[in-house]
MDAnalysis code that builds the backbone (N, CA, C; Angstrom):
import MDAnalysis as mda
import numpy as np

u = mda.Universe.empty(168, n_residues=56, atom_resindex=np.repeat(np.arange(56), 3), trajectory=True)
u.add_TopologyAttr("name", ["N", "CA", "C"] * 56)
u.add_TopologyAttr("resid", np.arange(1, 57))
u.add_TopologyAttr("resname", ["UNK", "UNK", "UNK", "UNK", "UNK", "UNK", "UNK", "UNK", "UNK", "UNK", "UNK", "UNK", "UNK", "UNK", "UNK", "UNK", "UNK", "UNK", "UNK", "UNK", "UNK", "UNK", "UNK", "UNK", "UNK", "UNK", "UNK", "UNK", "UNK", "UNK", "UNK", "UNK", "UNK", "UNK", "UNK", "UNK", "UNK", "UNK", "UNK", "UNK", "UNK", "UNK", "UNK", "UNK", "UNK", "UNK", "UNK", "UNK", "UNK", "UNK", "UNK", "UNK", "UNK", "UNK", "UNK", "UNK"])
u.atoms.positions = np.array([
    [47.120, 120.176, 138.065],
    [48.492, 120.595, 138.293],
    [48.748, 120.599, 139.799],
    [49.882, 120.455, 139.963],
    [50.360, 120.050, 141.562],
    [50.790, 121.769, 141.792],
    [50.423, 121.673, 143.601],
    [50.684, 122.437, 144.237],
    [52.551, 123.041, 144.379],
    [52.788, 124.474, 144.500],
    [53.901, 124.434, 144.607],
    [54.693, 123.603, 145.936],
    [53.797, 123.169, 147.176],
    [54.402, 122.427, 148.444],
    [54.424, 121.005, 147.660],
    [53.459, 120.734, 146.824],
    [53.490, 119.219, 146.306],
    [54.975, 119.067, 145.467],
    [54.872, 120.201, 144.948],
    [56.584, 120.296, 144.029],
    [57.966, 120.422, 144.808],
    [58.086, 120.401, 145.945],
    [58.943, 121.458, 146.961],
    [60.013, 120.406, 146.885],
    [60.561, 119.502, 146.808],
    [61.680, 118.361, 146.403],
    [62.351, 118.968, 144.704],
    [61.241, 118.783, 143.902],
    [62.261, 119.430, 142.548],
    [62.737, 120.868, 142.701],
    [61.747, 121.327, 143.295],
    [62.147, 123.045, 143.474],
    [63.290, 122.783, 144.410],
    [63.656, 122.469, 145.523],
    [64.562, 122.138, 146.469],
    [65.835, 122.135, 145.531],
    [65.332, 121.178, 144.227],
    [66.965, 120.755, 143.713],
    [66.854, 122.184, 142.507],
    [66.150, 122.619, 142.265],
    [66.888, 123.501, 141.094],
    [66.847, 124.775, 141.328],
    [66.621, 125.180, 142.682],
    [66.501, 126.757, 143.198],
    [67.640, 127.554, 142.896],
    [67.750, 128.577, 142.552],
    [68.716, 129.785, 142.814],
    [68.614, 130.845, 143.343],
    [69.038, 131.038, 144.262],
    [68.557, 133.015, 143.913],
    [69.308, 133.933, 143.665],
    [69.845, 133.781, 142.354],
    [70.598, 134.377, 141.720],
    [69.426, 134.764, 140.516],
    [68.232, 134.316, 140.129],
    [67.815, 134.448, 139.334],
    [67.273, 135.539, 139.521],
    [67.210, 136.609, 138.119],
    [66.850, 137.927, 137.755],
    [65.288, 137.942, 137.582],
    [64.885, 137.056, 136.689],
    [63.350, 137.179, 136.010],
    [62.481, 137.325, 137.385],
    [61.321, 137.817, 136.217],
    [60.078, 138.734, 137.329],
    [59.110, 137.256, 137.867],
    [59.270, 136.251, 137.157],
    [58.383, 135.501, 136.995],
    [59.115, 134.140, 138.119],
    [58.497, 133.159, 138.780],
    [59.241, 132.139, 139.578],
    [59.168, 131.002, 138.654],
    [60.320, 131.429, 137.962],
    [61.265, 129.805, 136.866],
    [61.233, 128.719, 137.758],
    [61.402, 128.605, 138.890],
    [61.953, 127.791, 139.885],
    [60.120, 126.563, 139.640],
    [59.197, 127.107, 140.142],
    [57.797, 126.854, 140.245],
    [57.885, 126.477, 138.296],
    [58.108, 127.224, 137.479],
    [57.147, 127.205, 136.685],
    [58.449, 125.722, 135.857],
    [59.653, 125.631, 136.289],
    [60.036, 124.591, 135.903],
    [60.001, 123.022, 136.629],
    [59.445, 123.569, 137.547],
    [59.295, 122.122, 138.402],
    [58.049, 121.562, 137.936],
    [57.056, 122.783, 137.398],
    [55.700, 122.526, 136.724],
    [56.166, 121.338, 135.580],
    [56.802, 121.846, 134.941],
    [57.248, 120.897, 133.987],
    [57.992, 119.854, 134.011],
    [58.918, 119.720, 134.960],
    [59.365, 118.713, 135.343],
    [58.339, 117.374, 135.661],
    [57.400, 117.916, 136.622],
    [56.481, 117.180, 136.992],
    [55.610, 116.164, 135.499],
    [55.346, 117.483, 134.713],
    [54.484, 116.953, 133.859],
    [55.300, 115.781, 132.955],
    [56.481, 116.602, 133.094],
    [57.265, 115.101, 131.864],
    [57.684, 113.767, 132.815],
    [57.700, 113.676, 133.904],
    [57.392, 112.612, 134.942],
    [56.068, 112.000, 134.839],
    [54.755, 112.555, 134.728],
    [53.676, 112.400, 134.732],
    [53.799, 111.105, 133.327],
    [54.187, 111.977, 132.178],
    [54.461, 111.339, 130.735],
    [54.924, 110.075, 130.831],
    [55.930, 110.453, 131.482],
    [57.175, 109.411, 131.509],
    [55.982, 107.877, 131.880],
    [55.875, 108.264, 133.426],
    [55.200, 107.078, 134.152],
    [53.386, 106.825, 132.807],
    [53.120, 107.230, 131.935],
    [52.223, 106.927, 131.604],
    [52.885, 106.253, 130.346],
    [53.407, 106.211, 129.419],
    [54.216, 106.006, 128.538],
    [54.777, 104.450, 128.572],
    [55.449, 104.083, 130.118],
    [55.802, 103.121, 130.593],
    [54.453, 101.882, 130.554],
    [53.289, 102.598, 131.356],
    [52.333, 101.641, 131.536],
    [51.447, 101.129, 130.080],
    [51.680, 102.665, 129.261],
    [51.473, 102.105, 127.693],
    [52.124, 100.963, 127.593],
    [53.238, 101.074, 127.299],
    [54.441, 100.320, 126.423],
    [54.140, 98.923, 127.392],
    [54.266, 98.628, 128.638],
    [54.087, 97.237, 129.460],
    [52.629, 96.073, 129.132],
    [51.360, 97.493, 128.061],
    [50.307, 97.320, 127.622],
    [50.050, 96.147, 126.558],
    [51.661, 96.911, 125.726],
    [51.642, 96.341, 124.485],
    [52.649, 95.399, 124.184],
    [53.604, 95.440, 124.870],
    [54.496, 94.544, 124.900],
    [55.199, 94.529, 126.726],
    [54.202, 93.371, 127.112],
    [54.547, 92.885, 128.671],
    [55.943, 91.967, 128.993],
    [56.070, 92.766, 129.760],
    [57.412, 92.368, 130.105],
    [57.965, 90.984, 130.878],
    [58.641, 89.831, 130.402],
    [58.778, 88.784, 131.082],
    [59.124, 89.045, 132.291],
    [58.043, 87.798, 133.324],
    [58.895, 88.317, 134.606],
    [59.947, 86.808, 135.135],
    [60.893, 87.157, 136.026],
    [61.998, 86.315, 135.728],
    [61.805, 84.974, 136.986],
])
């Protein structure tokens, strides 16, 4: 898992501090952000695996 300075661009975009909770949403959603990026880019290199993409 990435550092919260490694995250500091998504956190940048979804900060508030308006937020109430005890817990830092900000961190623990960029956590996730990250990871479904992580997905994303692995998903892609699947799929290019199995069906490669013409190049033009």
């Amino acid at each position: 898992m990435r550092t919260k300075a490694e995250l500091k661009e998504i956190i940048d975009q979804i900060a508030s501090q308006e937020s109430p909770v005890g817990i830092d949403p900000v961190y623990v959603h960029a956590v996730i952000l990250d990871k479904l990026q992580t997905i994303e880019r692995r998903l892609a290199r699947l799929e290019d695996a199995v069906h490669p993409r013409e190049e033009s």
